[in-house]
C-alpha positions, 0 to 999 in steps of 0.5 A, spaced: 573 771 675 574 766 671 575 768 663 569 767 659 568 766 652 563 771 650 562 774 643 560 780 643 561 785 637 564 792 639 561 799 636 565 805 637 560 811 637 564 819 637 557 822 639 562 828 641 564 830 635 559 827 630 552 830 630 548 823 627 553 820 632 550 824 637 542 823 635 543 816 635 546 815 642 540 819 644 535 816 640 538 809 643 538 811 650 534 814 655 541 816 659 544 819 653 550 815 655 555 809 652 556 803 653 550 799 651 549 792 651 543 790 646 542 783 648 537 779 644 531 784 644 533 787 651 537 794 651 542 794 658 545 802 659 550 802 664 557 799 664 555 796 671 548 793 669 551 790 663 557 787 667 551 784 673 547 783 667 553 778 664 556 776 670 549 772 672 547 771 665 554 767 666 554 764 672 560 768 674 560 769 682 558 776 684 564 782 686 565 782 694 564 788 697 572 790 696 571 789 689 565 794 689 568 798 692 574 798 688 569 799 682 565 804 685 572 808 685 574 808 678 567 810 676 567 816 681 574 818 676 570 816 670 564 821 672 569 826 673 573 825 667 568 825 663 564 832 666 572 834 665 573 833 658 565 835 656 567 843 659 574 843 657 572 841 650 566 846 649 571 851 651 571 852 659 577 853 663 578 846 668 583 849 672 579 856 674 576 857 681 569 855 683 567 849 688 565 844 683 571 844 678 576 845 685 571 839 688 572 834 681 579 835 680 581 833 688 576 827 685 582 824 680 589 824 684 584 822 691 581 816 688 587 814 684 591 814 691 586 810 693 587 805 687 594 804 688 594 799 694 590 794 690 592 795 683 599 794 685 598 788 687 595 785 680 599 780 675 598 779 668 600 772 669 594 771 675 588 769 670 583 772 676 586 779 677 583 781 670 577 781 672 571 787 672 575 791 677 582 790 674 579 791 666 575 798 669 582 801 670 584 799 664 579 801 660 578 808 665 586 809 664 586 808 656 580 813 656 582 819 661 590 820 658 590 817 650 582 819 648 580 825 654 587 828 655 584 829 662 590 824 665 598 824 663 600 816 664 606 819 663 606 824 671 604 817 673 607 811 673 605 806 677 598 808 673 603 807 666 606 800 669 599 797 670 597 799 663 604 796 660 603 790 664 595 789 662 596 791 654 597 784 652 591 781 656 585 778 653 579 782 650 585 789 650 586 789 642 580 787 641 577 794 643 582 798 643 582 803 638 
């Protein structure tokens, strides 16, 4: 993907422990859900909508199937993780038994596994590999160990390495937080 200059304003909203937080997502969206792009007068929930939002609005060429695919995989950790993290932090216990917590923990080392083959082949000093996909992993790794505790980077360390080799890329201190 080539690298844009988009300006943008970047919110953080902690609807979990903060009730106005909350009401406003809710009030905002009709998914209940961050991101939100608000883009003139038009309101785009979804990070996936956003980016093919952004992607057409700046002529950016379209995912192929692999890099879908890739996406679609980091989104399945991410609708892991954060069902994941939302039980855990009201209380219930992640690891006991029962098909859907046994189902969803399988999810993340299943997909991560998945990942590895084309993560390891990312390099920082390759403009094009930090793109959508590459910039969803990083997003999804920062959230799941340092935000959800959901992952350990440290029980993971090519997960670790990529996040090191990426830390100082465009667009990451900007939003991170």
């Amino acid at each position: 993907m080539i690298q844009q200059k988009i300006d943008f304003q970047f919110s953080v909203l902690n609807f979990v422990d903060d009730q106005k937080a909350a009401d406003l997502l809710a009030q905002e969206s009709p998914i209940n859900k961050v991101p939100i792009l608000v883009d003139g007068s038009e309101k785009i929930f979804d990070s996936r909508v956003i980016m093919n939002h952004l992607m057409r609005k700046h002529r950016v060429s379209a995912l192929t199937i692999e890099q879908e695919n890739i996406v679609s995989s980091i989104y399945s950790l991410l609708d892991t993780s954060v069902i994941l993290f939302l039980l855990k932090h009201d209380g219930f216990d992640i690891n006991g038994p029962g098909n859907f917590l046994k189902r969803n923990r399988a999810r993340i080392p299943a997909n991560l596994e998945y990942l590895k083959p084309w993560m390891n082949s990312l390099d920082p000093n390759n403009p094009s590999d930090w793109n959508y996909p590459s910039m969803s992993l990083y997003s999804y790794l920062y959230w799941a160990d340092k935000r959800a505790g959901v992952i350990d980077l440290k029980t993971l360390p090519e997960f670790a390495t990529f996040i090191e080799k990426f830390r100082n890329t465009s667009g990451v201190s900007e939003t991170t937080f």
